[in-house]
LOVO-147609 format. One record per residue: y, x, z of N, C-alpha, C in turn; residue in one letter; residue number from 1. Coordinates in nm, 4 decimals, padded with zeros to 6 digits. Example, Ala and Ser with C-alpha at 12.3 -4.5 7.8 and 13.67 -1.06 7.14 Angstrom:
BEGIN
+----------+----------+----------+----------+----------+----------+----------+----------+----------+----+-----+
!      n.v !      n.u !      n.w !     ca.v !     ca.u !     ca.w !      c.v !      c.u !      c.w ! aa !   i !
+----------+----------+----------+----------+----------+----------+----------+----------+----------+----+-----+
! -00.5690 !  01.3190 !  00.7800 ! -00.4500 !  01.2300 !  00.7800 ! -00.3300 !  01.3200 !  00.7800 !  A !   1 !
! -00.2250 !  01.2850 !  00.7080 ! -00.1060 !  01.3670 !  00.7140 !  00.0030 !  01.2900 !  00.7870 !  S !   2 !
+----------+----------+----------+----------+----------+----------+----------+----------+----------+----+-----+
! end
This chain:
BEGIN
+----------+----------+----------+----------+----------+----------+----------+----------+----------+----+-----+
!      n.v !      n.u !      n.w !     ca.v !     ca.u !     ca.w !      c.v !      c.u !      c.w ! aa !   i !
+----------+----------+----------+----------+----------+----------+----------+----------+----------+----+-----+
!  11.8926 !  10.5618 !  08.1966 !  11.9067 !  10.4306 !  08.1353 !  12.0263 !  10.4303 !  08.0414 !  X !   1 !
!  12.0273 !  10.3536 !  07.9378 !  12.1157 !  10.3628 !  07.8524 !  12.2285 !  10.2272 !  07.9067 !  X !   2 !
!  12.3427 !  10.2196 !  07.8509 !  12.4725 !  10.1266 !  07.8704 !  12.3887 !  09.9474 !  07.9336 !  X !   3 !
!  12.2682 !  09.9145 !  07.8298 !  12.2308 !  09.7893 !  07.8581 !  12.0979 !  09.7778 !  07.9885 !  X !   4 !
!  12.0935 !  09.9096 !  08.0101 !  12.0211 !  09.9397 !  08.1956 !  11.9071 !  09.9170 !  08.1406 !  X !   5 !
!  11.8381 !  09.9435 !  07.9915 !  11.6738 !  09.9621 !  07.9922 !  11.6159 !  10.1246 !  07.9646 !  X !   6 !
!  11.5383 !  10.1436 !  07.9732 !  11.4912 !  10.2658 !  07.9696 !  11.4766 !  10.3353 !  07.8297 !  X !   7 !
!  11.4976 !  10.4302 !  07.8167 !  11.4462 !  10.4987 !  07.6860 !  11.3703 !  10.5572 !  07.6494 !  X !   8 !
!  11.2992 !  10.5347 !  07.5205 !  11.1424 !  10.5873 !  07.4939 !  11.1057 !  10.7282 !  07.5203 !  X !   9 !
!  11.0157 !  10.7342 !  07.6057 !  10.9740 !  10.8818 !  07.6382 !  11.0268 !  10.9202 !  07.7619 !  X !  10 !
!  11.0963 !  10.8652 !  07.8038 !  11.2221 !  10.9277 !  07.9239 !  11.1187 !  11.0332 !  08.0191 !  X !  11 !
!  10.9905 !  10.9828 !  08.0228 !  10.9177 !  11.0703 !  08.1388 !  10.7654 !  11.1522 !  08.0630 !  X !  12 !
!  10.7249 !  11.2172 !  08.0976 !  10.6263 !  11.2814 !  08.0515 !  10.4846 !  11.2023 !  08.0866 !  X !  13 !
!  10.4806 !  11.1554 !  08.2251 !  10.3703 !  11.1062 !  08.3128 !  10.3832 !  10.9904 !  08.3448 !  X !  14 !
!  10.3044 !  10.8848 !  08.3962 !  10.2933 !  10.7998 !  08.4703 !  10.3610 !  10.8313 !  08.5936 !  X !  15 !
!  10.2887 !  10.9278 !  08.6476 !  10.3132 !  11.0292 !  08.7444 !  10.4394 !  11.0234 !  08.7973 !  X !  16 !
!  10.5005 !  11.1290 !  08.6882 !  10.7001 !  11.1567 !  08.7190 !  10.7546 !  10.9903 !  08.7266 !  X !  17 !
!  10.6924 !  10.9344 !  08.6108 !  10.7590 !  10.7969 !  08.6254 !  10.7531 !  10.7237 !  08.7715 !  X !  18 !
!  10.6604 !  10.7186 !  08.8509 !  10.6344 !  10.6707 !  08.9693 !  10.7329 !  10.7487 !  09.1034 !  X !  19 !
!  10.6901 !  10.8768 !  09.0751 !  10.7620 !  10.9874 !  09.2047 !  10.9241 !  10.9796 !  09.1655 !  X !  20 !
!  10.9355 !  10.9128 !  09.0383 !  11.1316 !  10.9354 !  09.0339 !  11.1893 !  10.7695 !  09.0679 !  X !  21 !
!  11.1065 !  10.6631 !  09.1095 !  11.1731 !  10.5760 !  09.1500 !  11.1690 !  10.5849 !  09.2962 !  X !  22 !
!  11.3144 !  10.5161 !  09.3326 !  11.3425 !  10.5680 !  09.5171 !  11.2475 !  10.4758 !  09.5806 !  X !  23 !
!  11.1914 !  10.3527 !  09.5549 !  11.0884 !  10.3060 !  09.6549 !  10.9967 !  10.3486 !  09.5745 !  X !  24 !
!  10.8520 !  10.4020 !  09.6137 !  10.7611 !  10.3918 !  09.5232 !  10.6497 !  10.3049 !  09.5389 !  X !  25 !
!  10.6850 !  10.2319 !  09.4084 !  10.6130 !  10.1326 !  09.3569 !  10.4208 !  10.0852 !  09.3853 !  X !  26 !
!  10.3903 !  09.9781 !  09.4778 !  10.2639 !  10.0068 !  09.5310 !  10.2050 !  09.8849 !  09.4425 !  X !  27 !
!  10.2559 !  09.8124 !  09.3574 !  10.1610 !  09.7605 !  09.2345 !  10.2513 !  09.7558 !  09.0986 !  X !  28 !
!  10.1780 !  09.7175 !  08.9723 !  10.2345 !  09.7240 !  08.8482 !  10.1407 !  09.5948 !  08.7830 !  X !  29 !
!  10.2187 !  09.4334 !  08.7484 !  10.1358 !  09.3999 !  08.6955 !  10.0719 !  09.4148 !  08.5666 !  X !  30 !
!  09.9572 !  09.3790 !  08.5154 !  09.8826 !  09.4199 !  08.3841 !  09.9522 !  09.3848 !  08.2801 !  X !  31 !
!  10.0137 !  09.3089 !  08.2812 !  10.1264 !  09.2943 !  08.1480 !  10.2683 !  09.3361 !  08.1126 !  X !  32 !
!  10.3595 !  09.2707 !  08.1125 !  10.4929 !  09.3372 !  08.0958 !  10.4875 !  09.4414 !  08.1515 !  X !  33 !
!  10.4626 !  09.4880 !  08.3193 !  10.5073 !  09.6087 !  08.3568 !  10.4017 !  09.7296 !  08.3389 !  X !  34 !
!  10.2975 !  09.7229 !  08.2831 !  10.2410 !  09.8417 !  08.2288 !  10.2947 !  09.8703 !  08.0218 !  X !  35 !
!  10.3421 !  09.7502 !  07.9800 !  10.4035 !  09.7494 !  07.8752 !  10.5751 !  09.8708 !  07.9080 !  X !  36 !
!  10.6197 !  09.8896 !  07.9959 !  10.7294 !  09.9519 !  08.0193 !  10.7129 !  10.0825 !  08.0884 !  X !  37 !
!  10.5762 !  10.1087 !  08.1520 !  10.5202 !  10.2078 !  08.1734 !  10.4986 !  10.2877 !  08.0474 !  X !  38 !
!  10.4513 !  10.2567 !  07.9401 !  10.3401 !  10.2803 !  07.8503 !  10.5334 !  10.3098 !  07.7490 !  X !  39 !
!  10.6308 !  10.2553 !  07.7360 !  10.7357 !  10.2564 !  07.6925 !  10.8216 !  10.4133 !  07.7297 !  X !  40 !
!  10.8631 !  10.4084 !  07.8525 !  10.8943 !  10.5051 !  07.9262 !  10.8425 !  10.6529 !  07.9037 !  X !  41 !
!  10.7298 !  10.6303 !  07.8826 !  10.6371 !  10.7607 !  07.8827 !  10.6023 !  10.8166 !  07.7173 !  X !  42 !
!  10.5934 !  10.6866 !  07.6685 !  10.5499 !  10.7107 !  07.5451 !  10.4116 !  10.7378 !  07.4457 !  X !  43 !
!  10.3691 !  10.6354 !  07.5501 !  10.2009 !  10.6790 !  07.5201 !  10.1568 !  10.5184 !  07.5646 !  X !  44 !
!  09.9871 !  10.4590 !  07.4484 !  09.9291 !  10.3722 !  07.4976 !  09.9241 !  10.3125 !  07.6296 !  X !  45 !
!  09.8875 !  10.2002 !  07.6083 !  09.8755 !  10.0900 !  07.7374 !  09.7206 !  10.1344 !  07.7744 !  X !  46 !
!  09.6294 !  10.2042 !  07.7314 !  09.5003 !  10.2850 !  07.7792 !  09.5712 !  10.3492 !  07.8523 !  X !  47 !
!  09.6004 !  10.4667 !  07.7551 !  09.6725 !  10.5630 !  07.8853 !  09.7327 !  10.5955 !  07.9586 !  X !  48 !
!  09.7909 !  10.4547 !  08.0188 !  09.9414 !  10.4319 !  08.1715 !  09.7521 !  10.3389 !  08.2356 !  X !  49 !
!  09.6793 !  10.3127 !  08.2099 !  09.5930 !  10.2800 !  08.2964 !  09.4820 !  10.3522 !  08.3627 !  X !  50 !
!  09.4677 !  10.4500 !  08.2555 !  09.3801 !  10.5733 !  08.3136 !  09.4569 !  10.6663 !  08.4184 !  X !  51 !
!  09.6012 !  10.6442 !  08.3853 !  09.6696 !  10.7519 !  08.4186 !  09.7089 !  10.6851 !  08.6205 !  X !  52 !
!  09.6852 !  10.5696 !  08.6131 !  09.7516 !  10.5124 !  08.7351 !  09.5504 !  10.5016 !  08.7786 !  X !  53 !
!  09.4722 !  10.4923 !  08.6862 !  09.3375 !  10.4654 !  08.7822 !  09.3518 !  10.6329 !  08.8405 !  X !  54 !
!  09.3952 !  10.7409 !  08.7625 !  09.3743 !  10.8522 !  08.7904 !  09.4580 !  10.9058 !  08.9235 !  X !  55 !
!  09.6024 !  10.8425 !  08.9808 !  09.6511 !  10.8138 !  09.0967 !  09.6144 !  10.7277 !  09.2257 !  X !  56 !
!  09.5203 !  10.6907 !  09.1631 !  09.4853 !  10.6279 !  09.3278 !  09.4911 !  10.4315 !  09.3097 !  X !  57 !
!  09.5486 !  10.4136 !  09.1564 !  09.5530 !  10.2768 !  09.1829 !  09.4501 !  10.1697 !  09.1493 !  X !  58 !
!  09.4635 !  10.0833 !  09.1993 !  09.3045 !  09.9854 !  09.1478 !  09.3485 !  09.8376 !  09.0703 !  X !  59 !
!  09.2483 !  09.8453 !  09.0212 !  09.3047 !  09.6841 !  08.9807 !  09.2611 !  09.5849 !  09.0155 !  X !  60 !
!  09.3151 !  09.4698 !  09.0468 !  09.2950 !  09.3854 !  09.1321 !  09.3528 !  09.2607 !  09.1487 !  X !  61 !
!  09.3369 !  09.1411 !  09.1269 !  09.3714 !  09.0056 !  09.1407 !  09.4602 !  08.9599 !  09.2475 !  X !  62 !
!  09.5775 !  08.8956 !  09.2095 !  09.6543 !  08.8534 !  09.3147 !  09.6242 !  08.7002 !  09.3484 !  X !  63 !
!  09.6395 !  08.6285 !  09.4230 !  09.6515 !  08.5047 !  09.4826 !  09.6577 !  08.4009 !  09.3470 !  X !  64 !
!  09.7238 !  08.4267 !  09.2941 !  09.7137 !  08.2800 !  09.1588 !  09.6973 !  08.3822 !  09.0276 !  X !  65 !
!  09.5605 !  08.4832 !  09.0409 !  09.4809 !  08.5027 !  08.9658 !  09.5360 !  08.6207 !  08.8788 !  X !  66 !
!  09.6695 !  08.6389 !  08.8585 !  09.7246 !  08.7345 !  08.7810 !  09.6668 !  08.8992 !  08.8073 !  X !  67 !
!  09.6586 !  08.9562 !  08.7294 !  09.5527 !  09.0931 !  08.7455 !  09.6957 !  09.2208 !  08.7671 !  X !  68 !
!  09.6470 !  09.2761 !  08.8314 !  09.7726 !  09.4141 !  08.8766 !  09.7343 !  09.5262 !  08.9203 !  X !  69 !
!  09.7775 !  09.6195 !  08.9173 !  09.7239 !  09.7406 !  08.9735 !  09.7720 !  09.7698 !  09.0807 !  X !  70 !
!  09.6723 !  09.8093 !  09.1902 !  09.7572 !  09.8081 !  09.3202 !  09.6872 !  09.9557 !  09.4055 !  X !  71 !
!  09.8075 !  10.0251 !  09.4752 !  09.8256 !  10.1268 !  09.5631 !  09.7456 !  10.1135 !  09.6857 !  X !  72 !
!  09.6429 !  10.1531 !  09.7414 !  09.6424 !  10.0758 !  09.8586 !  09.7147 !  10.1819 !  09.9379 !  X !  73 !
!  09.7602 !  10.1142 !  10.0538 !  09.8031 !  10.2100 !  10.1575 !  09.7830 !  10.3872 !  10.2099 !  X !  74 !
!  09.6346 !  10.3689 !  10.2445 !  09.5763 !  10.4819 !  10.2213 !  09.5852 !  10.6345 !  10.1426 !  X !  75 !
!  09.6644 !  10.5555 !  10.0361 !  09.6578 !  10.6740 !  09.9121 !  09.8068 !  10.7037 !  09.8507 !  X !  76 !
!  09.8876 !  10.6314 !  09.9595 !  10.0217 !  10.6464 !  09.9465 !  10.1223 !  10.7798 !  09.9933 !  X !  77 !
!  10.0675 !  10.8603 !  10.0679 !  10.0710 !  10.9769 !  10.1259 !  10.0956 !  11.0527 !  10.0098 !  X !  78 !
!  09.9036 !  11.0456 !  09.9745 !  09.8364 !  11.1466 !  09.9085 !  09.8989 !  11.1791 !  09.7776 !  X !  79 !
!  09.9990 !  11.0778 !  09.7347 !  10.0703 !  11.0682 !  09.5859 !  10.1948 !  11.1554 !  09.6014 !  X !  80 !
!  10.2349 !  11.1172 !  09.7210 !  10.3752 !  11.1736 !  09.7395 !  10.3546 !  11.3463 !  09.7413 !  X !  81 !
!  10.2521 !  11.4029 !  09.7774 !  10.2175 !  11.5467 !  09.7819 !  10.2256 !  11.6504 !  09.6526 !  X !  82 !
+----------+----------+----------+----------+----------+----------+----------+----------+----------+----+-----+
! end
């Protein structure tokens, strides 16, 4: 992170690295701003931080007051860390 604590373009290669290098790992991302900072980070389309997280195990899926997110289920939380 740079002096003002946001990320810098490209910082990660993957969705992937981006996920396995934060200390909790992250079990949803909602569809807007935070796939916008995914897609920042990495350096590549908002397609491809969604293929790239359908391609990890995540789904997308509606929360309680309708907002759309991609979510980890339990199950497949292991299988990421490997």
């Amino acid at each position: 992170m740079n002096r003002h604590g946001r990320q810098r373009k490209g910082r990660y290669s993957s969705v992937k690295e981006y996920v396995l290098d934060r200390a909790v790992l992250p079990r949803h991302f909602y569809n807007g701003f935070d796939l916008k900072k995914l897609a920042k980070a990495c350096d590549i389309s908002i397609g491809e931080v969604r293929g790239q997280l359908r391609s990890l195990g995540y789904e997308q899926k509606e929360n309680r007051k309708g907002l759309k997110m991609w979510r980890l289920p339990y199950d497949k939380v292991q299988s990421l860390r490997e």
